[in-house]
C-alpha positions in Angstrom: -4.7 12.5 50.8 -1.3 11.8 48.8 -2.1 8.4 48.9 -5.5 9.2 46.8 -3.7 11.7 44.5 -0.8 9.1 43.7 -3.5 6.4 43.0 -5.2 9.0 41.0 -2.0 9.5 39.0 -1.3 6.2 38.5 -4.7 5.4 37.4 -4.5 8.4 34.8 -1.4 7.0 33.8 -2.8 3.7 33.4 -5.3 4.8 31.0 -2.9 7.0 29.1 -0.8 3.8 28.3 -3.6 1.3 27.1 -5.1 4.4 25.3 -1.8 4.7 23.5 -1.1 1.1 23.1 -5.0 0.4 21.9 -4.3 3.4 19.5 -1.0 2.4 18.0 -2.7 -1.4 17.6 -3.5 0.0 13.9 -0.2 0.6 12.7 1.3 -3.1 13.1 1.7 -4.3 9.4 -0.2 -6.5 8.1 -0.3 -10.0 7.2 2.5 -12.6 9.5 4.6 -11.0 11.9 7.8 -8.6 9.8 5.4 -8.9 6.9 5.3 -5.1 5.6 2.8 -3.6 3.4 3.3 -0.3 1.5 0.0 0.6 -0.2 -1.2 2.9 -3.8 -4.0 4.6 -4.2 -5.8 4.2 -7.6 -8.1 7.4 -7.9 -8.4 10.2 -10.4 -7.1 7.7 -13.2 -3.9 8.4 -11.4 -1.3 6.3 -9.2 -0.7 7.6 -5.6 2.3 7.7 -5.0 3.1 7.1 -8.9 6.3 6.1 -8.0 7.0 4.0 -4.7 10.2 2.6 -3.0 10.2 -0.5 -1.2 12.4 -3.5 0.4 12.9 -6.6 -0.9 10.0 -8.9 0.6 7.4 -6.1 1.0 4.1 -7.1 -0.1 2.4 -3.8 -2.2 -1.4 -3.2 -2.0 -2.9 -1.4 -4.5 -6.4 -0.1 -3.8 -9.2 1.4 -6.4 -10.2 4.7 -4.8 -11.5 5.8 -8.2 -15.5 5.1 -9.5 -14.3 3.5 -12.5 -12.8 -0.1 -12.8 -9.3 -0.8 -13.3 -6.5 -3.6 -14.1 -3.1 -3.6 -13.2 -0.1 -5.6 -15.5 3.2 -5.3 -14.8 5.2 -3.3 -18.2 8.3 -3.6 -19.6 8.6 0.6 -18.5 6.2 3.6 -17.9 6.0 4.5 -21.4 2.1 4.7 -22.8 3.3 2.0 -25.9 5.0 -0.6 -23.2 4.6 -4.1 -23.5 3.2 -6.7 -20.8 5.4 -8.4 -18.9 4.1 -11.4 -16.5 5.7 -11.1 -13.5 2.1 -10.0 -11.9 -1.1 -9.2 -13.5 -5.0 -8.4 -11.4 -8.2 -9.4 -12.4 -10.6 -6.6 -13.2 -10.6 -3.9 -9.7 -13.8 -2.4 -9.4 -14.6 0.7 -6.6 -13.2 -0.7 -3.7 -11.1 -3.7 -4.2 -7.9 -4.1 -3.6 -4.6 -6.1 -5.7 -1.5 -6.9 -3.8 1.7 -8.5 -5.4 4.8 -9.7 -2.8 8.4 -7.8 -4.4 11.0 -10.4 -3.6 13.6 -9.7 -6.0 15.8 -5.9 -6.1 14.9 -4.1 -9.2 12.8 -1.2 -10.8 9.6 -3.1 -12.2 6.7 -1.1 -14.2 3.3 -1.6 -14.2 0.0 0.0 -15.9 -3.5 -0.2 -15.9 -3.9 -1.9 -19.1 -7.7 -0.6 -19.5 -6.5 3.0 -19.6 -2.3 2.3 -20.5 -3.0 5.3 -23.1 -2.9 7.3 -20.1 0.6 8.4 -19.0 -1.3 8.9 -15.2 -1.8 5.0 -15.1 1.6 4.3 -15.3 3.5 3.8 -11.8 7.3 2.1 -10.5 8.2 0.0 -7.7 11.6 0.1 -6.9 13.0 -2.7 -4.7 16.1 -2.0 -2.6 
């Protein structure tokens, strides 16, 4: 009788731990092995997070969450009148589709969605570390 309850046990625990490690599969980054991935949301005409900090290296993902088309330019700042810079610019982001752009260097870069830059919403930071 213990020896069916420890087997019991262990079997329980056995589940437990591929459960956990199936579970946990999701949350590897993406991409090659040490790549990291840090993602915004485009959605309400707004950035989410608006303002994001990464390391150098990190790959950022931006994804249109929003029912309206977007396209992202990196700025010169996060004012409504800056000017496009061409360290990384999209193609047009309908519902859906997603824009990533590798930060290699440190720095604070700005970009905007340069269909709706007159909105101060659809300006966003990265700053590298």
């Amino acid at each position: 009788m213990k020896h069916a309850r420890r087997m019991g046990i262990a079997s329980l625990l056995l589940i437990l731990l591929v459960t956990a490690v199936v579970a946990g599969a999701g949350t590897a980054p993406a991409g090659a092995a040490g790549t990291k991935v840090k993602r915004v949301n485009i959605k309400d005409f707004a950035f989410a997070p608006r303002t994001i900090t990464v390391k150098a290296g990190t790959k950022v993902t931006w994804k249109n969450a929003d029912s309206f088309a977007h396209r992202l330019a990196s700025t010169d700042s996060m004012k409504t009148t800056a000017k496009i810079t061409r360290m990384f610019r999209s193609g047009l982001l309908s519902a859906g589709e997603r824009f990533s752009f590798k930060f290699r260097k440190k720095g604070t870069f700005y970009y905007e969605c340069t269909i709706h830059a007159s909105t101060a919403s659809m300006h966003g930071k990265v700053i590298v570390k």
